[in-house]
CHARMM internal coordinates of N, CA and C (Angstrom, degrees):
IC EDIT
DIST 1 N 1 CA 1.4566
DIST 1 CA 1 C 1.5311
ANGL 1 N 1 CA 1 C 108.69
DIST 1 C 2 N 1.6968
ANGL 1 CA 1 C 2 N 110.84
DIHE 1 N 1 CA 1 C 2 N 133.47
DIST 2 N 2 CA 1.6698
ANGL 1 C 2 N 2 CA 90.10
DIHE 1 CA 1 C 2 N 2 CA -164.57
DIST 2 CA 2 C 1.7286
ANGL 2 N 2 CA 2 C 77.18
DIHE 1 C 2 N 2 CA 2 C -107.27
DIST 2 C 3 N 1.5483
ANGL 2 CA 2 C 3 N 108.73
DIHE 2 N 2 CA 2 C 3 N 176.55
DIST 3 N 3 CA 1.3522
ANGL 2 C 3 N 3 CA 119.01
DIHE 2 CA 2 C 3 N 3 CA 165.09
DIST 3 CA 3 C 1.6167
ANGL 3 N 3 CA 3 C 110.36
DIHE 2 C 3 N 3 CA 3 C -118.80
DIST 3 C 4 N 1.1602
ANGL 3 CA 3 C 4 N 100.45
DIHE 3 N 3 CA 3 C 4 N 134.55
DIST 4 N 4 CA 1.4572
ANGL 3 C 4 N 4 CA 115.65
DIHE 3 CA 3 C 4 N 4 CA -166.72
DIST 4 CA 4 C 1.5701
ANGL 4 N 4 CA 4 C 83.78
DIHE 3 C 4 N 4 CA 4 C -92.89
DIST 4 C 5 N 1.8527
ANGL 4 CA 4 C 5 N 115.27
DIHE 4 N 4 CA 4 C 5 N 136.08
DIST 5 N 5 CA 1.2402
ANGL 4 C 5 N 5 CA 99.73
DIHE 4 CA 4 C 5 N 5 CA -165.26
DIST 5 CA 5 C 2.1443
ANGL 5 N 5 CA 5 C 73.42
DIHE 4 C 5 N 5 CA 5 C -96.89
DIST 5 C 6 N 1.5305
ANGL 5 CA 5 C 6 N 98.59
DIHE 5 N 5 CA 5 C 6 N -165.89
DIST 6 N 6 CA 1.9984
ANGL 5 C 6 N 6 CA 102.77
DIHE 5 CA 5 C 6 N 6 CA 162.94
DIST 6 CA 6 C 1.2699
ANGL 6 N 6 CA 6 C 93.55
DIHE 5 C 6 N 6 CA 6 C -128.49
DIST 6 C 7 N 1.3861
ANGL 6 CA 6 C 7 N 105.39
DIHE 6 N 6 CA 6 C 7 N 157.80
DIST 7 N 7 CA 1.7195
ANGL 6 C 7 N 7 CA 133.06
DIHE 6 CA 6 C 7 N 7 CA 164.90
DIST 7 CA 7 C 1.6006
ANGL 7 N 7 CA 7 C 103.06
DIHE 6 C 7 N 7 CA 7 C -71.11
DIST 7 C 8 N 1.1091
ANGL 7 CA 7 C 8 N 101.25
DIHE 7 N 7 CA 7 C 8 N 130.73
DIST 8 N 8 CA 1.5486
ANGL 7 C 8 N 8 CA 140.61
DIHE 7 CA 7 C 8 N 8 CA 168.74
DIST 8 CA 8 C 1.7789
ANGL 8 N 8 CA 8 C 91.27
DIHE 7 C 8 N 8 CA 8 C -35.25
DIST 8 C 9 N 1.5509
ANGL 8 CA 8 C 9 N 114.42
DIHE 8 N 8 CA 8 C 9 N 135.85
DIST 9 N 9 CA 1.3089
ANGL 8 C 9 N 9 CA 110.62
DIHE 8 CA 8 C 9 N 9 CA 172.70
DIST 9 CA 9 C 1.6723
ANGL 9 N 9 CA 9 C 144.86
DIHE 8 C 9 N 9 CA 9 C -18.05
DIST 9 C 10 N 2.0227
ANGL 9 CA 9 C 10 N 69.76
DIHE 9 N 9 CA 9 C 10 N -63.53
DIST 10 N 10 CA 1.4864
ANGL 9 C 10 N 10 CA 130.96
DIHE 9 CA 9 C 10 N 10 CA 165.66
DIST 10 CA 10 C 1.7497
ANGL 10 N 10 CA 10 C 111.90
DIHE 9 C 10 N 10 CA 10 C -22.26
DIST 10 C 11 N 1.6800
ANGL 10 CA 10 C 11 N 100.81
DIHE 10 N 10 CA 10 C 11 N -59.64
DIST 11 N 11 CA 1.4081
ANGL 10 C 11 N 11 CA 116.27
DIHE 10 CA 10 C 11 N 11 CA -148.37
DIST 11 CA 11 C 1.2237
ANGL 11 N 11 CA 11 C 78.77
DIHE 10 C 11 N 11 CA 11 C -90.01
DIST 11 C 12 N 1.5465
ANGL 11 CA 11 C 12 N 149.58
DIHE 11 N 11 CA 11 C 12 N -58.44
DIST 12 N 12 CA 0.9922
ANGL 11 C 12 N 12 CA 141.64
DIHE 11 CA 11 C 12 N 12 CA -130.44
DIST 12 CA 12 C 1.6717
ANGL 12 N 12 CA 12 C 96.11
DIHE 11 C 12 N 12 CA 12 C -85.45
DIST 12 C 13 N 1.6204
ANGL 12 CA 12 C 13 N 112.97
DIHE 12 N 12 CA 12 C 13 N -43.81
DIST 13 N 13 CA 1.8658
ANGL 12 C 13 N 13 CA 94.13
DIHE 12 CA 12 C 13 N 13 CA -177.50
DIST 13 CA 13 C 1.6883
ANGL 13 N 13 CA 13 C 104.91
DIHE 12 C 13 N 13 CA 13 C -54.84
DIST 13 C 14 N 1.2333
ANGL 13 CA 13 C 14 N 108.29
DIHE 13 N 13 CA 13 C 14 N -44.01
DIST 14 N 14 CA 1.8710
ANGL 13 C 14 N 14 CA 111.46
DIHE 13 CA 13 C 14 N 14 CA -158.74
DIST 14 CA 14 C 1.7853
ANGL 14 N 14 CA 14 C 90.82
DIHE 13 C 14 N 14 CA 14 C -54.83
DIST 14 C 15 N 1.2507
ANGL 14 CA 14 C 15 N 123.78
DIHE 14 N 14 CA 14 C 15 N -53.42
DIST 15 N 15 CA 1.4098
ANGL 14 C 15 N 15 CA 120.49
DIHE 14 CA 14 C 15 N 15 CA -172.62
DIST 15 CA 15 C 1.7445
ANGL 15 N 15 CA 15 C 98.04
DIHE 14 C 15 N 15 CA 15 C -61.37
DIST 15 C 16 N 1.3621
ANGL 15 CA 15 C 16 N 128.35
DIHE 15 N 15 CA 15 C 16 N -44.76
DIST 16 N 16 CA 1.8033
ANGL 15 C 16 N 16 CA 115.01
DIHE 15 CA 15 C 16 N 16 CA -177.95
DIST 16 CA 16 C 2.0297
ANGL 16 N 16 CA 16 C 106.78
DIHE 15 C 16 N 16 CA 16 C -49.73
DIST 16 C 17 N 1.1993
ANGL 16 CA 16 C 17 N 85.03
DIHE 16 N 16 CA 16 C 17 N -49.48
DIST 17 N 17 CA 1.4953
ANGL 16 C 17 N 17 CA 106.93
DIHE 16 CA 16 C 17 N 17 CA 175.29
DIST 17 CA 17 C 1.7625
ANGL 17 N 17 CA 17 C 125.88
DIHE 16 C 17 N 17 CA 17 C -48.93
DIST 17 C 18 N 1.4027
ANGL 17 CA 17 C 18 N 111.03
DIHE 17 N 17 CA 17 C 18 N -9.41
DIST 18 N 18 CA 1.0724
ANGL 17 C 18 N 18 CA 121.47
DIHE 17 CA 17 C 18 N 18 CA -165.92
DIST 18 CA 18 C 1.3036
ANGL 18 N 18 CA 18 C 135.95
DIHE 17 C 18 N 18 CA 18 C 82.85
DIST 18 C 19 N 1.5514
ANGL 18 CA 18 C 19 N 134.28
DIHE 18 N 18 CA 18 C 19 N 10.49
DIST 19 N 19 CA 1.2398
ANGL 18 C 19 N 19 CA 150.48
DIHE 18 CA 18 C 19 N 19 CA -120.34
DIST 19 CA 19 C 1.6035
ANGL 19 N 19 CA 19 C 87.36
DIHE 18 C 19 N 19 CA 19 C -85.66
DIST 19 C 20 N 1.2820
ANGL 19 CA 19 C 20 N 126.22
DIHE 19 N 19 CA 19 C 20 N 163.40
DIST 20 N 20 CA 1.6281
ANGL 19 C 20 N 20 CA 135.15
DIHE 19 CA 19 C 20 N 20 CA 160.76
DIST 20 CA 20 C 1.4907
ANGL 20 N 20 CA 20 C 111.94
DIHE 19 C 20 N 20 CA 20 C -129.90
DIST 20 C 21 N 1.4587
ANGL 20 CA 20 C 21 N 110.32
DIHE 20 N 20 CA 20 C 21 N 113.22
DIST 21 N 21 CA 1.1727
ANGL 20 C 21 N 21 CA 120.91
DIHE 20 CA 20 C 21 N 21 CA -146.07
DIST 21 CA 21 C 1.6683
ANGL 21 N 21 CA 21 C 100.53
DIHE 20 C 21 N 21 CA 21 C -103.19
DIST 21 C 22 N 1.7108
ANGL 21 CA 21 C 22 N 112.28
DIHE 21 N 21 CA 21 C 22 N 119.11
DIST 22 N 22 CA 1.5146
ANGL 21 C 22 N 22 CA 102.28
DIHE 21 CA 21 C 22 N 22 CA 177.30
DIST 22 CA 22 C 1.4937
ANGL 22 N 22 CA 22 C 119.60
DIHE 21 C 22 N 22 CA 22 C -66.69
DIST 22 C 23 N 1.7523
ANGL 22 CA 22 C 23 N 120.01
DIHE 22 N 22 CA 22 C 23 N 130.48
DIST 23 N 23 CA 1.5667
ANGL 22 C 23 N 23 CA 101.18
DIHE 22 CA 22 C 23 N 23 CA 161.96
DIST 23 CA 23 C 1.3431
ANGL 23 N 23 CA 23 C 143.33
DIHE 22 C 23 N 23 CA 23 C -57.14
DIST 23 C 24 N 1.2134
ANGL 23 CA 23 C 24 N 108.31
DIHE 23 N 23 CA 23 C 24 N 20.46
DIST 24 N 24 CA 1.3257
ANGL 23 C 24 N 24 CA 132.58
DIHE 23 CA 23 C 24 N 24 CA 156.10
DIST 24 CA 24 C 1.3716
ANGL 24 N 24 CA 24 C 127.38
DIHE 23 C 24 N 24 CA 24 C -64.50
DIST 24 C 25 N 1.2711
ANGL 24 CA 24 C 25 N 96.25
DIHE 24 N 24 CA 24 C 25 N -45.28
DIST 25 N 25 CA 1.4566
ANGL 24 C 25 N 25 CA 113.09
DIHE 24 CA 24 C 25 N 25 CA 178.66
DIST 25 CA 25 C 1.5874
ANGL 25 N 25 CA 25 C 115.28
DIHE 24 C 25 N 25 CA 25 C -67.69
DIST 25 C 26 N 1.4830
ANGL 25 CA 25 C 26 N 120.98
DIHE 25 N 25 CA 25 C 26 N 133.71
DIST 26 N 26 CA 1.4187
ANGL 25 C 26 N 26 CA 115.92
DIHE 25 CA 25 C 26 N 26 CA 175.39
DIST 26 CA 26 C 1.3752
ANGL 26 N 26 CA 26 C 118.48
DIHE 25 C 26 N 26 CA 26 C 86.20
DIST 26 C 27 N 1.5915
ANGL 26 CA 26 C 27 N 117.71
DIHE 26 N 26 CA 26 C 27 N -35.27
DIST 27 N 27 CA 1.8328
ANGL 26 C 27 N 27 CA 120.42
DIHE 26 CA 26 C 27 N 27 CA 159.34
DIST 27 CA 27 C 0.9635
ANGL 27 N 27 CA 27 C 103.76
DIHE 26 C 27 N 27 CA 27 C -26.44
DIST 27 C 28 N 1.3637
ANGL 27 CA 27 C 28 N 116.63
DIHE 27 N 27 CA 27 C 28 N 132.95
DIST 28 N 28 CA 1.6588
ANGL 27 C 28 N 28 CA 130.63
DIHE 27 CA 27 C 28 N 28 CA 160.32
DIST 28 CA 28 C 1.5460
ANGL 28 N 28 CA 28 C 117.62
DIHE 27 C 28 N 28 CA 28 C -52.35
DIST 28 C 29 N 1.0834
ANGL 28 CA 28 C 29 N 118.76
DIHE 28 N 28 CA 28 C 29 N 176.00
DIST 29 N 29 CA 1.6496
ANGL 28 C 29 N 29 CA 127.21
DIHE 28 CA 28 C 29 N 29 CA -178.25
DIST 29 CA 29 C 1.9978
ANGL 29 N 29 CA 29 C 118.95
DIHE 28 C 29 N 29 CA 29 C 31.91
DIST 29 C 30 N 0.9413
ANGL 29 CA 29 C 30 N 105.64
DIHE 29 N 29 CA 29 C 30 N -165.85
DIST 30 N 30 CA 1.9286
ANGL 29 C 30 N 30 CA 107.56
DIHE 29 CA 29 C 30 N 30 CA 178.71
DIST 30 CA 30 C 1.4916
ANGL 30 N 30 CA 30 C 114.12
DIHE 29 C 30 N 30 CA 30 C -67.41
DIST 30 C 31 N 1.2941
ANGL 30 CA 30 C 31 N 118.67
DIHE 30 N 30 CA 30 C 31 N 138.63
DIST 31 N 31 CA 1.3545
ANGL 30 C 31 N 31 CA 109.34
DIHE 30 CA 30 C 31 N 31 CA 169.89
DIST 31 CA 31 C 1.8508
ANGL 31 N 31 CA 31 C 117.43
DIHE 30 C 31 N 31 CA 31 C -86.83
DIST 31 C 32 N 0.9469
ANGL 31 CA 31 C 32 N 88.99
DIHE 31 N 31 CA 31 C 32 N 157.07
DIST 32 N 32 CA 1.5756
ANGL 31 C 32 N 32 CA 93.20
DIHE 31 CA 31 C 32 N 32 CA -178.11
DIST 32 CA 32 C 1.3777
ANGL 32 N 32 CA 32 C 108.77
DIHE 31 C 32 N 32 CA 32 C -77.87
DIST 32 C 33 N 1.6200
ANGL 32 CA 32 C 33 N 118.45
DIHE 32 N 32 CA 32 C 33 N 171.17
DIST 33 N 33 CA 1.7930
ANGL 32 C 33 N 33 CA 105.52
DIHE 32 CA 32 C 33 N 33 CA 162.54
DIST 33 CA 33 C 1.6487
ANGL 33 N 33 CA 33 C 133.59
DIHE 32 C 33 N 33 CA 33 C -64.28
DIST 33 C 34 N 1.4787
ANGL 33 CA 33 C 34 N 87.49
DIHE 33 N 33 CA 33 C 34 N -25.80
DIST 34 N 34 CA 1.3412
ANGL 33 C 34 N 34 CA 121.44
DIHE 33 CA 33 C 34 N 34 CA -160.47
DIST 34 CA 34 C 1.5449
ANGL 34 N 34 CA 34 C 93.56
DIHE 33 C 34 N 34 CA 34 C -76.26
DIST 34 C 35 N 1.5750
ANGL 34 CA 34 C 35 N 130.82
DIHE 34 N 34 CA 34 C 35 N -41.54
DIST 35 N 35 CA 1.3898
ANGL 34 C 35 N 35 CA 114.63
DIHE 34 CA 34 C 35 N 35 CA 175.50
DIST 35 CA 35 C 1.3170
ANGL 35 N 35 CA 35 C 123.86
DIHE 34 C 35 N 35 CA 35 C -89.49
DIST 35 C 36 N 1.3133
ANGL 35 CA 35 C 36 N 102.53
DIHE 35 N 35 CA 35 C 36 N 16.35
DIST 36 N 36 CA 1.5392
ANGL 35 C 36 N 36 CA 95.77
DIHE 35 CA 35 C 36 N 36 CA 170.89
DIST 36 CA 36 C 1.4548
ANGL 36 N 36 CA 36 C 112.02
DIHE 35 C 36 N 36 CA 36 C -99.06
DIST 36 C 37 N 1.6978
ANGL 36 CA 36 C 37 N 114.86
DIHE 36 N 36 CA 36 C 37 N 151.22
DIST 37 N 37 CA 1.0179
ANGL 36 C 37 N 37 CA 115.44
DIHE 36 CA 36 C 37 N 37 CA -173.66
DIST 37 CA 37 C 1.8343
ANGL 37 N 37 CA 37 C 110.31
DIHE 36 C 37 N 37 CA 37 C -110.16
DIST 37 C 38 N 1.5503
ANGL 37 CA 37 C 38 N 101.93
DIHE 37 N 37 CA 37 C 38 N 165.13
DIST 38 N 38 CA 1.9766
ANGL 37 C 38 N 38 CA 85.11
DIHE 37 CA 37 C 38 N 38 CA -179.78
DIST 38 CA 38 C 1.7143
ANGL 38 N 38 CA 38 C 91.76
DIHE 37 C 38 N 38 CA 38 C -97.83
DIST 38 C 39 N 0.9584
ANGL 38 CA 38 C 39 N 130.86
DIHE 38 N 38 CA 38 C 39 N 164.13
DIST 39 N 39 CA 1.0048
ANGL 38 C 39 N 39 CA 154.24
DIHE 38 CA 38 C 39 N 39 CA 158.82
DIST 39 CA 39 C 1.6183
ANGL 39 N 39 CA 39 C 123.30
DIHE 38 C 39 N 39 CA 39 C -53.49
DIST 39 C 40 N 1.3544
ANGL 39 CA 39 C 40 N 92.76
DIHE 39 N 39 CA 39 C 40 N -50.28
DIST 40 N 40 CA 1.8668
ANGL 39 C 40 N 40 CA 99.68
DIHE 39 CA 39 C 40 N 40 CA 168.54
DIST 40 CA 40 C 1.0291
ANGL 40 N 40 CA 40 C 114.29
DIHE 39 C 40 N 40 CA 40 C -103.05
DIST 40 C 41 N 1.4304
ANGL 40 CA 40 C 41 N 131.98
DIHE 40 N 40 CA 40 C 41 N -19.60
DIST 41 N 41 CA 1.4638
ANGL 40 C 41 N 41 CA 118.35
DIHE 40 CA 40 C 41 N 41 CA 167.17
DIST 41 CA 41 C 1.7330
ANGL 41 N 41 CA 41 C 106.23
DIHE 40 C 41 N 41 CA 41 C -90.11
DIST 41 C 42 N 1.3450
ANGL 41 CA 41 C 42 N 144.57
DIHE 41 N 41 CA 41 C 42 N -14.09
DIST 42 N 42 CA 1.1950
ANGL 41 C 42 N 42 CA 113.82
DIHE 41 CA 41 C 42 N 42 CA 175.87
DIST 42 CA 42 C 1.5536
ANGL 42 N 42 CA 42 C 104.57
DIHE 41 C 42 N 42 CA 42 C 125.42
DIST 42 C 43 N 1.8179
ANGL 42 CA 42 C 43 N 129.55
DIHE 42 N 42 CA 42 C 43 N 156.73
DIST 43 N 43 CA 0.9245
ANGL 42 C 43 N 43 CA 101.53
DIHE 42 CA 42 C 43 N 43 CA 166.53
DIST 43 CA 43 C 1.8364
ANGL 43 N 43 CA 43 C 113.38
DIHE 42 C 43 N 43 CA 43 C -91.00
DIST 43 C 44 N 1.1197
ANGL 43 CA 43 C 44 N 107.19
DIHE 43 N 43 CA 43 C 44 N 174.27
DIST 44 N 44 CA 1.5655
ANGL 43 C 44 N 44 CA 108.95
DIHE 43 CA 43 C 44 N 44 CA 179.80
DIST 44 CA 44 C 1.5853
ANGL 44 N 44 CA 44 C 121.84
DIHE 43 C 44 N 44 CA 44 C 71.12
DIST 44 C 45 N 1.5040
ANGL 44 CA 44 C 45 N 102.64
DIHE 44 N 44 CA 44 C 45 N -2.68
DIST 45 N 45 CA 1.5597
ANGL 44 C 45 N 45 CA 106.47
DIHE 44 CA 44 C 45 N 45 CA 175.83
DIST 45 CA 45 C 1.4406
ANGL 45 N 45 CA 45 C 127.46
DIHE 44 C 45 N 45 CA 45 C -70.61
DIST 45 C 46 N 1.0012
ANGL 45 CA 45 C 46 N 129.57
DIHE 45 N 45 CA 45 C 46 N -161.03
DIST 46 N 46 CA 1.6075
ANGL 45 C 46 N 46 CA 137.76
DIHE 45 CA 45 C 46 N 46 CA 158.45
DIST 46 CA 46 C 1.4149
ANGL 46 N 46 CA 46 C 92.11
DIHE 45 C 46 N 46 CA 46 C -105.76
DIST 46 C 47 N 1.2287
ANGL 46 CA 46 C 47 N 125.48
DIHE 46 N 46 CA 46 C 47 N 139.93
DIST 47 N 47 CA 1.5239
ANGL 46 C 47 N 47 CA 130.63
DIHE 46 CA 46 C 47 N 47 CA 143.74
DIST 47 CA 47 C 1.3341
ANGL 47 N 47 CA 47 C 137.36
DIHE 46 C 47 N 47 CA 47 C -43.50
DIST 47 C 48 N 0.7884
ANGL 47 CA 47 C 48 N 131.60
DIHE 47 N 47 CA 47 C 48 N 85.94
DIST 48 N 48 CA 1.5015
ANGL 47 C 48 N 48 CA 110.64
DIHE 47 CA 47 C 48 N 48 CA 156.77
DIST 48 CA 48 C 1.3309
ANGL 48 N 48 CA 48 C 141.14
DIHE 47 C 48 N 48 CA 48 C -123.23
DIST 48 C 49 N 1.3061
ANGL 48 CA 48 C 49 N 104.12
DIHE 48 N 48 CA 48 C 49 N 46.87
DIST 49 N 49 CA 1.6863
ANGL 48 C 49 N 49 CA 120.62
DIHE 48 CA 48 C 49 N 49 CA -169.99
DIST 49 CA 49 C 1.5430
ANGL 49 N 49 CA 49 C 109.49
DIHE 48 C 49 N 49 CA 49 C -88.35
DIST 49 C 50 N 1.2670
ANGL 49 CA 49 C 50 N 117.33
DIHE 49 N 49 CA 49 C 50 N -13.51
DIST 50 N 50 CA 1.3558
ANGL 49 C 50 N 50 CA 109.34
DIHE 49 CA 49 C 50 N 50 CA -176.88
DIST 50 CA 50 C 1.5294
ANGL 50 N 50 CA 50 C 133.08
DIHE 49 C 50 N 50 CA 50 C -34.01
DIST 50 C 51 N 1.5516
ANGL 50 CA 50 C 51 N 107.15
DIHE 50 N 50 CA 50 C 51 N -26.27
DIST 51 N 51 CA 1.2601
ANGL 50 C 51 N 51 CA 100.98
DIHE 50 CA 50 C 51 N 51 CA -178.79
DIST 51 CA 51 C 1.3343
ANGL 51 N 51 CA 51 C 113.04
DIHE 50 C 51 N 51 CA 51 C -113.95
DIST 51 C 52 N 1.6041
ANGL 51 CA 51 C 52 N 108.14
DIHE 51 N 51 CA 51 C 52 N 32.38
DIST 52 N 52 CA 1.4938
ANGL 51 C 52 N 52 CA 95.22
DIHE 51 CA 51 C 52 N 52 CA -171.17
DIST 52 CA 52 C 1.5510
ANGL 52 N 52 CA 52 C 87.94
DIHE 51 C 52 N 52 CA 52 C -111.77
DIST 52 C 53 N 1.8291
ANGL 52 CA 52 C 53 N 116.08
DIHE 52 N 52 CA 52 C 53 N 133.08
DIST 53 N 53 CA 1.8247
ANGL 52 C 53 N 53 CA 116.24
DIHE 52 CA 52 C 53 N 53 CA 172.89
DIST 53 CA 53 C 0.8836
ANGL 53 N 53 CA 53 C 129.95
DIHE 52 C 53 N 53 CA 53 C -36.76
DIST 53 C 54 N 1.5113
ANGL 53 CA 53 C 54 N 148.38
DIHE 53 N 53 CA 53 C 54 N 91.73
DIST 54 N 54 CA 1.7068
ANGL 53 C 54 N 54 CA 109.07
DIHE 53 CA 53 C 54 N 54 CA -174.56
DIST 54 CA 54 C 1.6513
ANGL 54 N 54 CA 54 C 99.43
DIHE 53 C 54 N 54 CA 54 C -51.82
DIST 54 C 55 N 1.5859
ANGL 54 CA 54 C 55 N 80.60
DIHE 54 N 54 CA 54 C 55 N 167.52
DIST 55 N 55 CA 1.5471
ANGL 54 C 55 N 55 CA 110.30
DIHE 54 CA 54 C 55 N 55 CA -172.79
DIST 55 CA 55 C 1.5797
ANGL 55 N 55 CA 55 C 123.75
DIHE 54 C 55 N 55 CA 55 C 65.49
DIST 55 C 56 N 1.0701
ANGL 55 CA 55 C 56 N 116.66
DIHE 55 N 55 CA 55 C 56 N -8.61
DIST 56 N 56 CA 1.5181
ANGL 55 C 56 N 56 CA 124.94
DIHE 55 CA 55 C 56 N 56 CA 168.95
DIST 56 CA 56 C 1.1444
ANGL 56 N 56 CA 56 C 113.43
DIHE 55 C 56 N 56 CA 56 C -69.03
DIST 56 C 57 N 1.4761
ANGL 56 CA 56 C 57 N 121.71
DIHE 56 N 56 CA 56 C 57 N 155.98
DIST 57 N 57 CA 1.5421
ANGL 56 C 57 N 57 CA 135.40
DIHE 56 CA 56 C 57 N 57 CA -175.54
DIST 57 CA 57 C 1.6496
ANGL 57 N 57 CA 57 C 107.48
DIHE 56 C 57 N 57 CA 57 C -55.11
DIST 57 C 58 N 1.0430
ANGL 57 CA 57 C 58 N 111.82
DIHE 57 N 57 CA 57 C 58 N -35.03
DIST 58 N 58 CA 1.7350
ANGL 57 C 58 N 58 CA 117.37
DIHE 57 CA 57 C 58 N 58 CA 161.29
DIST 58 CA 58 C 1.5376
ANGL 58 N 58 CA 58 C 115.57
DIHE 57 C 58 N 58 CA 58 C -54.24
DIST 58 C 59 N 1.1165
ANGL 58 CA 58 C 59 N 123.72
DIHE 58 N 58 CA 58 C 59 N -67.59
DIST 59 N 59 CA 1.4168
ANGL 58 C 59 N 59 CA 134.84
DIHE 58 CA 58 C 59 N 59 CA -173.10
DIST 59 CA 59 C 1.1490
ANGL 59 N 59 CA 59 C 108.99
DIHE 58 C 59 N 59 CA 59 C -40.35
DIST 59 C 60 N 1.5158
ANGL 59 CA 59 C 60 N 111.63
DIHE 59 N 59 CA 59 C 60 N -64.80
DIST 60 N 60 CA 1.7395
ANGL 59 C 60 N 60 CA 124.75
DIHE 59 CA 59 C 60 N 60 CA -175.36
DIST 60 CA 60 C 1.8113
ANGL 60 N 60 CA 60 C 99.45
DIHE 59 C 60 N 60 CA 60 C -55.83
DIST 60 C 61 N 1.2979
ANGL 60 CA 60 C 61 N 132.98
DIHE 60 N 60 CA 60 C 61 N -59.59
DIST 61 N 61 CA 1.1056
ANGL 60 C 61 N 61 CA 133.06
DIHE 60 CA 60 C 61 N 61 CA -150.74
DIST 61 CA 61 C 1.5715
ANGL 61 N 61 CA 61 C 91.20
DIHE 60 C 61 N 61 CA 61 C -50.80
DIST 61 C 62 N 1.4372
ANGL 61 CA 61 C 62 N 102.39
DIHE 61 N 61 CA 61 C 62 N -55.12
DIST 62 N 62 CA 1.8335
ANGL 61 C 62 N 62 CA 108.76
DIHE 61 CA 61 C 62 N 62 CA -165.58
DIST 62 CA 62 C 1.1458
ANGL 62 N 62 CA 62 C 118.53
DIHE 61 C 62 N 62 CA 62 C -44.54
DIST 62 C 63 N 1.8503
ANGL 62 CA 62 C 63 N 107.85
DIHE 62 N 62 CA 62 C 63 N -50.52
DIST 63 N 63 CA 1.1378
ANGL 62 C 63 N 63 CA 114.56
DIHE 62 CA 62 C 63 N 63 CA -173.40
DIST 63 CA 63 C 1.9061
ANGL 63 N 63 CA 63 C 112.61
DIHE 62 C 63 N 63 CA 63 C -66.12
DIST 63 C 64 N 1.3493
ANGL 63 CA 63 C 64 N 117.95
DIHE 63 N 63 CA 63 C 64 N -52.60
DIST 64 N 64 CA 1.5190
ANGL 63 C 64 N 64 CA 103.32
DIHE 63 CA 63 C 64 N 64 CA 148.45
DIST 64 CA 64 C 0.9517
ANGL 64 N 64 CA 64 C 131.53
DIHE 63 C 64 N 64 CA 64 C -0.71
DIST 64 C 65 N 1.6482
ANGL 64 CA 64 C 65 N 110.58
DIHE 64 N 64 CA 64 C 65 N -92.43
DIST 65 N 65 CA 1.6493
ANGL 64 C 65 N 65 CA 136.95
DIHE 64 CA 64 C 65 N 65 CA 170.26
DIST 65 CA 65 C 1.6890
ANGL 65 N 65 CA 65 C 108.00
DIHE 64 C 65 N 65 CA 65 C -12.18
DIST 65 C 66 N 1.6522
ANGL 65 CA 65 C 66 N 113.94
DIHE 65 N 65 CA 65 C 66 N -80.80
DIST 66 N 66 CA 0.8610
ANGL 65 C 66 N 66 CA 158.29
DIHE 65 CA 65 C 66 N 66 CA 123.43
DIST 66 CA 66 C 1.7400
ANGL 66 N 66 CA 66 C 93.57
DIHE 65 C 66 N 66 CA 66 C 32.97
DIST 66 C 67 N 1.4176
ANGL 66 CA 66 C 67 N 105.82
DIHE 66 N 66 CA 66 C 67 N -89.43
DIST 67 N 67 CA 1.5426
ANGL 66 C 67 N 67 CA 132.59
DIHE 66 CA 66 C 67 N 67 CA 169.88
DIST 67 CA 67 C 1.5387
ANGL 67 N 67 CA 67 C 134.99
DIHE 66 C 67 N 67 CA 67 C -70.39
DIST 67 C 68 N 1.4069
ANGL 67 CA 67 C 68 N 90.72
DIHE 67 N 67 CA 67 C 68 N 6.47
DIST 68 N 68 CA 1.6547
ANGL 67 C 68 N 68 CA 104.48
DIHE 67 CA 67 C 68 N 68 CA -175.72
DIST 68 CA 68 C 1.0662
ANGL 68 N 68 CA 68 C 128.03
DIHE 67 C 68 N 68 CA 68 C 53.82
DIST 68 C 69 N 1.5545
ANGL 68 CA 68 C 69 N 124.10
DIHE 68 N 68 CA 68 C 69 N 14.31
DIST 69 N 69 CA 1.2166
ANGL 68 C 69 N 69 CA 126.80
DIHE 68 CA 68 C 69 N 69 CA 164.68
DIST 69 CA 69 C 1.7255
ANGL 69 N 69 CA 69 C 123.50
DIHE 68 C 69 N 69 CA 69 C -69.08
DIST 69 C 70 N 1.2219
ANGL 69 CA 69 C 70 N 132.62
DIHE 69 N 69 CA 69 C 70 N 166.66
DIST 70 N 70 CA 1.3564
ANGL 69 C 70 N 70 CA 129.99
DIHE 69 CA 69 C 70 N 70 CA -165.38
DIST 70 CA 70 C 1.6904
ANGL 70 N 70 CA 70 C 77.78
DIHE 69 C 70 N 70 CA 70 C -119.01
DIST 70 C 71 N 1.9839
ANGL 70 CA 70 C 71 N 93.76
DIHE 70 N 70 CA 70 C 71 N 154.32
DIST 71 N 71 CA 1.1787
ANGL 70 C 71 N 71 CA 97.22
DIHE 70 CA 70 C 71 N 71 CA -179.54
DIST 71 CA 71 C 1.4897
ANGL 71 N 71 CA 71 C 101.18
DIHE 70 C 71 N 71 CA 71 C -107.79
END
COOR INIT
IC SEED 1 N 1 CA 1 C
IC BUILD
């Protein structure tokens, strides 16, 4: 008999919601640095967002960009 485990409340609105889930997420054991991705630079990029505010008119544009949305 197997047991089907369920997703965390949590997971299940963000997925009704449309959520896009990194494969990062849920990998077994520690992640490395190397598989994490930034958010505004992309996966597989170099970083270089450090100096941009979140939430500033910069941030959003990137993340857009980023997402192929038009601003």
């Amino acid at each position: 008999m197997s047991i089907r485990k369920r997703k965390p409340a949590a997971v299940r609105k963000a997925d009704r919601l449309g959520a896009q889930w990194s494969p990062a997420i849920g990998r077994p054991g520690p992640l490395e640095i190397t598989a994490r991705d930034c958010v505004l630079c992309g996966p597989g990029r170099d970083c270089d967002c450090a100096s941009t505010p979140f939430g500033s008119d910069e941030y959003f544009a990137r993340l857009d960009a980023l997402h192929g949305r038009k601003p």
